[in-house]
Kinemage of the C-alpha trace (Angstrom):
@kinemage 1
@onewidth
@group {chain A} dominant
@subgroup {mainchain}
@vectorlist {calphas} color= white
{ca unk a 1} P 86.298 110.511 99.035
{ca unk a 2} L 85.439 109.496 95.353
{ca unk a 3} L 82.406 111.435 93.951
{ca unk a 4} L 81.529 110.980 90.214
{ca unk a 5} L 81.301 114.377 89.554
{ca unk a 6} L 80.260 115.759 86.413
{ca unk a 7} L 80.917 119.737 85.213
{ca unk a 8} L 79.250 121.388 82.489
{ca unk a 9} L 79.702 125.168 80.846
{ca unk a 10} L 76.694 126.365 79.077
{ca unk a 11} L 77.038 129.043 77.047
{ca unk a 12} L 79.556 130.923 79.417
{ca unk a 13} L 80.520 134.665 79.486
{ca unk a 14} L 82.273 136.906 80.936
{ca unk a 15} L 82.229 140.454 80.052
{ca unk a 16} L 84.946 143.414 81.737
{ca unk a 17} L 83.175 146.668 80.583
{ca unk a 18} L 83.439 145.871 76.566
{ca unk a 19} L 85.937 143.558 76.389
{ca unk a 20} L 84.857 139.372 76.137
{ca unk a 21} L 87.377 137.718 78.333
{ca unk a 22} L 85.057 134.711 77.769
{ca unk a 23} L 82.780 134.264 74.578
{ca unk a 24} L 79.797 132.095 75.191
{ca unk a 25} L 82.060 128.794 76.079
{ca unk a 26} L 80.575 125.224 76.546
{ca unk a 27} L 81.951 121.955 77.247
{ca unk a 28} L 81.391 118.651 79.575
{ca unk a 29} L 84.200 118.023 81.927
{ca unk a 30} L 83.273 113.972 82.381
{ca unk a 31} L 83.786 112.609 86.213
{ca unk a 32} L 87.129 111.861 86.955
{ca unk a 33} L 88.960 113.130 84.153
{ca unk a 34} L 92.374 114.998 84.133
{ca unk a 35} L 91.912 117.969 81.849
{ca unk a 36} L 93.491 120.797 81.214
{ca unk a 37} L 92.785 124.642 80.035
{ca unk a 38} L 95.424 125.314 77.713
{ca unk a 39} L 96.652 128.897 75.187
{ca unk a 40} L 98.309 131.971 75.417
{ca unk a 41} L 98.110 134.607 78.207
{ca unk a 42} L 94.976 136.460 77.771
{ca unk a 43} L 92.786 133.922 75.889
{ca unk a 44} L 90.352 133.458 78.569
{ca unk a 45} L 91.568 130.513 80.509
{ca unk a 46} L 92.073 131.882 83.768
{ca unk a 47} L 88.642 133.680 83.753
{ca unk a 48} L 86.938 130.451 82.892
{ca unk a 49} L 88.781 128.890 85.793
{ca unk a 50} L 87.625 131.396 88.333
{ca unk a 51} L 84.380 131.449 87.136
{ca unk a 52} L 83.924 127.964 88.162
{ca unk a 53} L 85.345 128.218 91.502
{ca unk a 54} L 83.093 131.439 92.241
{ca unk a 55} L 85.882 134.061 92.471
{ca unk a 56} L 84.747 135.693 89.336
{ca unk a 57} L 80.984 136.525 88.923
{ca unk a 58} L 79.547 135.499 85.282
{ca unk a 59} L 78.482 137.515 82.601
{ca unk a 60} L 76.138 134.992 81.173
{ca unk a 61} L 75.020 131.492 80.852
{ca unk a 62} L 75.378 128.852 84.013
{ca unk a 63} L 77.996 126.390 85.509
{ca unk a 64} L 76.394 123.033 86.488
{ca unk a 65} L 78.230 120.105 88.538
{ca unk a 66} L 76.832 116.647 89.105
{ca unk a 67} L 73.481 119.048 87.791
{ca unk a 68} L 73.266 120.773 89.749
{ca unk a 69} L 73.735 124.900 88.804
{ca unk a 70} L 76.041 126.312 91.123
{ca unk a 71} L 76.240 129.641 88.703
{ca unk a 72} L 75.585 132.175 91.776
{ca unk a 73} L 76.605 130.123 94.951
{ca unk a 74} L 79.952 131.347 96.675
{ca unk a 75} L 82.192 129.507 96.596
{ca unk a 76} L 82.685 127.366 99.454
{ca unk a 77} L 79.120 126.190 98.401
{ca unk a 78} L 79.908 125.124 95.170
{ca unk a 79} L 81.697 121.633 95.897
{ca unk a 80} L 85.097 122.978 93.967
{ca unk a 81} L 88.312 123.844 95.357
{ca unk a 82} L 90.584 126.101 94.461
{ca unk a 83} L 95.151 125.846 94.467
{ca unk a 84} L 96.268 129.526 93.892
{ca unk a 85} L 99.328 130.168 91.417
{ca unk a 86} L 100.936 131.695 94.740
{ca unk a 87} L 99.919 129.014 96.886
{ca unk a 88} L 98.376 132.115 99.111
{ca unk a 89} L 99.595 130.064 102.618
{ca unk a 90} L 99.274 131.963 105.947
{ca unk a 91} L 102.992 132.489 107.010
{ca unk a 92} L 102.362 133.197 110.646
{ca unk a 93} L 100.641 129.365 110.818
{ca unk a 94} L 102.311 125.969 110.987
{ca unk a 95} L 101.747 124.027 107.976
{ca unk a 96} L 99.169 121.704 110.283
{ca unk a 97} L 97.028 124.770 110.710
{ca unk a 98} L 97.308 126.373 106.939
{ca unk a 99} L 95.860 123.204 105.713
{ca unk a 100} L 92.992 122.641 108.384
{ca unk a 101} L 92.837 126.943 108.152
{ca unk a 102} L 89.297 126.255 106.473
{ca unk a 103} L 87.668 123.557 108.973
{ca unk a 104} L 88.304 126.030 111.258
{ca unk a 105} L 86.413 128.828 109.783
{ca unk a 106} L 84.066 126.072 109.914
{ca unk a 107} L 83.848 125.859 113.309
{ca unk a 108} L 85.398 122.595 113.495
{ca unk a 109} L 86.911 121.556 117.001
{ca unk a 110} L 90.413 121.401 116.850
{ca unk a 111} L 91.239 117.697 117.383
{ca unk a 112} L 88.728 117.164 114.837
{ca unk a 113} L 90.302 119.586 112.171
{ca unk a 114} L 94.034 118.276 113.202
{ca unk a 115} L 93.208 114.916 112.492
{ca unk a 116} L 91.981 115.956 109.083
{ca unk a 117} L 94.800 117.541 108.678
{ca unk a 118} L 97.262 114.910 109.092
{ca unk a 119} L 95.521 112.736 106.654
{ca unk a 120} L 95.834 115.128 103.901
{ca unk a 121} L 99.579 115.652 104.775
{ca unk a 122} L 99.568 111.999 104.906
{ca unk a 123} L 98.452 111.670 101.173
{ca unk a 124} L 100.892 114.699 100.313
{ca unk a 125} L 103.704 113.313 101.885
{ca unk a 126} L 104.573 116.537 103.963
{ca unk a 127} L 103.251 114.290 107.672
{ca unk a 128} L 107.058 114.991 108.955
{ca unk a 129} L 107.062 118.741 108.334
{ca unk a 130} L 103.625 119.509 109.664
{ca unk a 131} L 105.076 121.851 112.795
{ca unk a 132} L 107.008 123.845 110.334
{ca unk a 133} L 106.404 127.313 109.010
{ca unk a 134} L 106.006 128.343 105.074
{ca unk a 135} L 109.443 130.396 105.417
{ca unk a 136} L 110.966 126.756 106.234
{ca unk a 137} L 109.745 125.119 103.394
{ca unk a 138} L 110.912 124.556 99.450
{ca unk a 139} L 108.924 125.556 96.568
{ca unk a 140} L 107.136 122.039 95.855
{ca unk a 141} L 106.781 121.737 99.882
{ca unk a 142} L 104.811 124.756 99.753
{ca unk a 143} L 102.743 123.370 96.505
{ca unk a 144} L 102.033 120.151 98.957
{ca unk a 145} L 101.110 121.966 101.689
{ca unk a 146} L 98.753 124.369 99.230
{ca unk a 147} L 97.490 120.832 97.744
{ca unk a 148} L 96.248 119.607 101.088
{ca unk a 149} L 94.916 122.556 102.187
{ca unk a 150} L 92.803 122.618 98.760
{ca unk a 151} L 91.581 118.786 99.239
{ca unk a 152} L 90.625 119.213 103.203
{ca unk a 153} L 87.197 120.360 101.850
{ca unk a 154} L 86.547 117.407 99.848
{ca unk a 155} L 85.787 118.554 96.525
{ca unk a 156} L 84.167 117.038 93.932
{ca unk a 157} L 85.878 119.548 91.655
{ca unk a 158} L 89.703 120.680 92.071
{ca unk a 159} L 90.686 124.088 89.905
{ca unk a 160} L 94.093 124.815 89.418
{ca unk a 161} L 95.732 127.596 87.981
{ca unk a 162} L 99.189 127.039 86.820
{ca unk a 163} L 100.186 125.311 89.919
{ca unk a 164} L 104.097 124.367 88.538
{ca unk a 165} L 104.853 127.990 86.937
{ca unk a 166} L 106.740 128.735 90.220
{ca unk a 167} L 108.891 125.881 90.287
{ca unk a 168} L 111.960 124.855 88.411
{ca unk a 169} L 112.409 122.816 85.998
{ca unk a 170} L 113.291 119.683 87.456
{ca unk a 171} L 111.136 120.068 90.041
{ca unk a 172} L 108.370 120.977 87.662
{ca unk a 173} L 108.433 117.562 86.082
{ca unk a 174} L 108.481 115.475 89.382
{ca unk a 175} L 105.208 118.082 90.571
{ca unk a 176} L 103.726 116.427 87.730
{ca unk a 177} L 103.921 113.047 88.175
{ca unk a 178} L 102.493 113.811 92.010
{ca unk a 179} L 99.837 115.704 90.439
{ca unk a 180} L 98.536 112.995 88.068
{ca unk a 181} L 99.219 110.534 90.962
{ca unk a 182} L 97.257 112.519 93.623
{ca unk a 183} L 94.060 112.767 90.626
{ca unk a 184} L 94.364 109.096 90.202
{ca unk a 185} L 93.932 107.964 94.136
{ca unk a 186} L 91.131 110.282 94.998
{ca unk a 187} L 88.888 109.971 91.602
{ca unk a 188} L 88.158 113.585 91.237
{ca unk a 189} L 88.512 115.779 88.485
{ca unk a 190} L 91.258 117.499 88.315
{ca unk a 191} L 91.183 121.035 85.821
{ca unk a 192} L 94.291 122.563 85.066
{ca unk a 193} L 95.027 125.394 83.877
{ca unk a 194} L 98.498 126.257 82.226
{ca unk a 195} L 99.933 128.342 78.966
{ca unk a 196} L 102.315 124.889 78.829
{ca unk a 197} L 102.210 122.448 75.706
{ca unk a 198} L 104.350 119.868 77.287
{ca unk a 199} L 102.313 119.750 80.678
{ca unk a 200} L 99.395 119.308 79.306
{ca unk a 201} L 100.398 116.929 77.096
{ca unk a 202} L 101.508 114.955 80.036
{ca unk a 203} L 99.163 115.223 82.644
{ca unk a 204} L 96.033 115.906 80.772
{ca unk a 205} L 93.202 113.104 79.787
{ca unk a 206} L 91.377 115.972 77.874
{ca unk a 207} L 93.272 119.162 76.388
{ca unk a 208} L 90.714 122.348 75.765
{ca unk a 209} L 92.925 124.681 73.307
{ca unk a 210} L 91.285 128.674 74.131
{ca unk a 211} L 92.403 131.882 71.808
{ca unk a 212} L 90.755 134.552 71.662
{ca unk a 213} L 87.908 133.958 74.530
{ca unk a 214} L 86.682 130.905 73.270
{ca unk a 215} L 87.458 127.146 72.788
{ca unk a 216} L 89.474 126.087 69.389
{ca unk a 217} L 89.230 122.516 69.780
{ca unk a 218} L 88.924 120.028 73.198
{ca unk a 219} L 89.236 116.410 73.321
{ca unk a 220} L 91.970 113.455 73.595
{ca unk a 221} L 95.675 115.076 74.334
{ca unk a 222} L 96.619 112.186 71.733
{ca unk a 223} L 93.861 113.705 69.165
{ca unk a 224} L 94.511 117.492 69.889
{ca unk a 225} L 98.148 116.585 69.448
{ca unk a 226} L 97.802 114.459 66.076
{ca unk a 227} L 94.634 116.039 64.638
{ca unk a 228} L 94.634 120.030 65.229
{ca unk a 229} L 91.512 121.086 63.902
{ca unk a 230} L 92.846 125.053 63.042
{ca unk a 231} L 96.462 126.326 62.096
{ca unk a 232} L 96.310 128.216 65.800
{ca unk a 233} L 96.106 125.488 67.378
{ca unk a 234} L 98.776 123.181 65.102
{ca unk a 235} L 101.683 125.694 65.868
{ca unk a 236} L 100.558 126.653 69.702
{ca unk a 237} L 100.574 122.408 70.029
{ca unk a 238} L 103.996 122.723 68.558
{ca unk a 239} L 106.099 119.920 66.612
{ca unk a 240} L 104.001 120.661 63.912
{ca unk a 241} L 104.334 122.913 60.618
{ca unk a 242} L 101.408 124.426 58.849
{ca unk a 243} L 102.354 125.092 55.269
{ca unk a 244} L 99.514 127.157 53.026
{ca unk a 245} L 99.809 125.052 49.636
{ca unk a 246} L 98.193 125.396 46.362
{ca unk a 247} L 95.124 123.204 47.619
{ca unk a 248} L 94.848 124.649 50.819
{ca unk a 249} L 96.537 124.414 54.396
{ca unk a 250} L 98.111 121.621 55.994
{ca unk a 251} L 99.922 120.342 58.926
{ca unk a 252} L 102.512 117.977 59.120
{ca unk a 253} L 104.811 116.994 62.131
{ca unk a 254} L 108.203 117.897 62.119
{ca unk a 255} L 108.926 114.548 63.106
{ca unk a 256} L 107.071 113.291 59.505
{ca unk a 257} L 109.132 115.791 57.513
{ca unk a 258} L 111.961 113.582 55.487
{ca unk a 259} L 115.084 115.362 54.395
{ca unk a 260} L 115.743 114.354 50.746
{ca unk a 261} L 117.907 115.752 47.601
{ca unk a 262} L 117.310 119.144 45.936
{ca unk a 263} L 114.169 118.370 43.137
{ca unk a 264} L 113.724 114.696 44.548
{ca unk a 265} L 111.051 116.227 47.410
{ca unk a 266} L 107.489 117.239 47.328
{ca unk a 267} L 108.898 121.301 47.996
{ca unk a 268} L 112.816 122.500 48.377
{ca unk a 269} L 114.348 124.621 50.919
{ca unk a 270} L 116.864 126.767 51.970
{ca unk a 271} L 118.432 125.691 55.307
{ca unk a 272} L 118.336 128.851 58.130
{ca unk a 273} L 118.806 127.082 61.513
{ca unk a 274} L 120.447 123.739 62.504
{ca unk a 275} L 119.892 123.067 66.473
{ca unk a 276} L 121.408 120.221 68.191
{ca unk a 277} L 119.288 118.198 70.347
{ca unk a 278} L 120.191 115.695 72.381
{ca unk a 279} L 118.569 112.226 70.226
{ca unk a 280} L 117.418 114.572 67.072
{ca unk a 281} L 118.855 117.511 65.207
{ca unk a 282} L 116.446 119.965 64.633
{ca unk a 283} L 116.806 121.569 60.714
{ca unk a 284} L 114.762 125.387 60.198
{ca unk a 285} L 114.476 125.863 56.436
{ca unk a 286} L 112.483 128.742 54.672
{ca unk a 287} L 110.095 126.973 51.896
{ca unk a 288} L 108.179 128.915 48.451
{ca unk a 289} L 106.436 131.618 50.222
{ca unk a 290} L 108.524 132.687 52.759
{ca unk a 291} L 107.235 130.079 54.750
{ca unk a 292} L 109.319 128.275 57.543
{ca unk a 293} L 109.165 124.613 58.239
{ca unk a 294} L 110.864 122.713 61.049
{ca unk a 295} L 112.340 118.975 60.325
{ca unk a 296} L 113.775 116.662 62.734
{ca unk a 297} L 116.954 114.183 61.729
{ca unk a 298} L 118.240 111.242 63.777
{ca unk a 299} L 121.215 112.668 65.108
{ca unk a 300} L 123.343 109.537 63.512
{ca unk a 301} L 121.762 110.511 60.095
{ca unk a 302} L 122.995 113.831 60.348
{ca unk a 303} L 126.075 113.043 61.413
{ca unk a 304} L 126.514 110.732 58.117
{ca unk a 305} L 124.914 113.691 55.546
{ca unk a 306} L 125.633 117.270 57.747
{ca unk a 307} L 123.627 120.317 56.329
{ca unk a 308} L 125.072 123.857 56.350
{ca unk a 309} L 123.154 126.998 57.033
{ca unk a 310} L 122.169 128.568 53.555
{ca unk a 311} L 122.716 125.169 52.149
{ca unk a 312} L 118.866 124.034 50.214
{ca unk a 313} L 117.191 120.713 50.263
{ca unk a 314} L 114.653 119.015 49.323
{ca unk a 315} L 111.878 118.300 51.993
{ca unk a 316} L 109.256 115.280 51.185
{ca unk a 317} L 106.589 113.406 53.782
{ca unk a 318} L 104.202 110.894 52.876
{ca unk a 319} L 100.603 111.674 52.497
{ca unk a 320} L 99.117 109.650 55.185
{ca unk a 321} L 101.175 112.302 57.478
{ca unk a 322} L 99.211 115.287 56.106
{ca unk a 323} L 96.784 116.763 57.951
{ca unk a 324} L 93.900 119.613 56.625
{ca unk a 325} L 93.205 122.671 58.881
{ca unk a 326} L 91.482 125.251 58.367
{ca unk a 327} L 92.966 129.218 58.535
């Protein structure tokens, strides 16, 4: 099933009436890669996604795979595959049928499309529940069941649009781990789309921040996370602060931010939130400016030296932890 499958947006746009949903977006999705679409509701993520499964017609520019440019095909002629937020699975079917639903609109004979079938329940892990209804089945059943039914087609391309925001938390975590494992096994590209920091950080090869219809910065999770290129996309990472000094703006992980005496820091501040949490206590303090920066103390070390709300201290980092980005 493993096709090397490269996708590229050129210049991509789409347009509702005279609002940009998507502002002239490119990027090369490499074969095989993990990546995921990640900002805030309404940046354009979603759009993009549909765009390249052919549910959503484009504005402007193309959508090429292995090539190829499948811009205008529909999209069962496209080579992508689509896993709904809903999971969208036919309730009056067994879970055998919803997943071979689309071999039969094929025209596939029914032995043939069962068989099929089974082997993609097989790789889900859902072969003992295959005579069962959707009504009989959990949350991540129903995700499996919407997984296999997504991979029957063999695509070289599979979209998803926040596929765990249904599921609890616990749950949401173990999805995860399937998901990445599931990528891994058939060597297909997997693109992702989710409003989550921590998913992506986990599942993702590639991270593509959106805001505002177009792409802030792509690349490495590890570099997106370490090296935000823009102060949008150092908060919306999170675990980082952005603090507007005299020479310009910076980020600097909470983590990096050392907790020192009053005067013996690079800045002092006023204490206004103290959060226990779990390994690390996590100290607010409001800086020169009004500014707010977040820093994060062993728990042991705050145990030994406990700060008080309205209580100020000093805040220092080294400067190998700074980081420049621009407004």
């Amino acid at each position: 099933m493993t096709i090397k499958a490269d996708l590229e947006l050129v210049a991509l746009t789409k347009r509702y009436g005279g609002t940009v949903a998507v502002d002239r977006i490119a990027h090369h999705f490499k074969p095989n890669v993990y990546a995921c679409l990640l900002g805030p509701s309404g940046c354009g993520k979603s759009s993009t996604l549909r765009m390249i499964a052919g549910h959503e017609d484009i504005s402007d520019g193309s959508i090429l795979l292995s090539g190829r440019d499948v811009s205008h095909l529909p999209p069962a002629k496209r080579g992508t595959a689509m896993m709904f937020q809903s999971y969208a699975l036919f309730p009056h079917l067994s879970v055998r049928d919803n997943v071979a639903f689309s071999l039969r609109m094929a025209g596939i004979d029914k032995p043939a499309r069962d068989r099929r079938a089974d082997e993609m329940l097989e790789l889900v892990e859902m072969t003992a529940l295959a005579d069962r209804k959707p009504a009989q089945l959990s949350g991540g059943q129903q995700q499996r069941v919407a997984l296999a039914r997504a991979l029957i087609t063999r695509p070289q391309v599979l979209l998803l649009d926040e596929p765990l925001s249904a599921l609890d938390p616990f749950l949401r975590i173990r999805m995860r781990a399937e998901l990445k494992r599931l990528q891994r096994e058939l060597g297909i590209s997997f693109i992702h789309v989710t409003h989550g920091q921590d998913e992506a950080l986990a599942l993702a090869d590639e991270i593509i921040v959106m805001n505002n219809a177009v792409i802030e910065q792509a690349g490495p999770a590890r570099d997106v996370f370490n090296k935000p290129k823009t102060a949008f996309v150092a908060r919306f990472m999170g675990g980082h602060n952005v603090l507007q000094l005299p020479n310009g703006h910076i980020s600097l992980r909470s983590d990096q931010m050392q907790i020192t005496d009053i005067g013996a820091g690079k800045i002092d501040g006023r204490v206004t939130g103290v959060e226990y949490q779990g390994t690390h206590v996590s100290l607010t303090a409001e800086v020169a400016g009004g500014q707010e920066v977040t820093a994060l103390m062993p728990d042991a070390a705050f145990l030994e030296t406990p700060k008080d709300l309205g209580e100020v201290i000093g805040l220092s980092w080294e400067d190998r932890a700074v980081h420049p980005v621009s407004a």
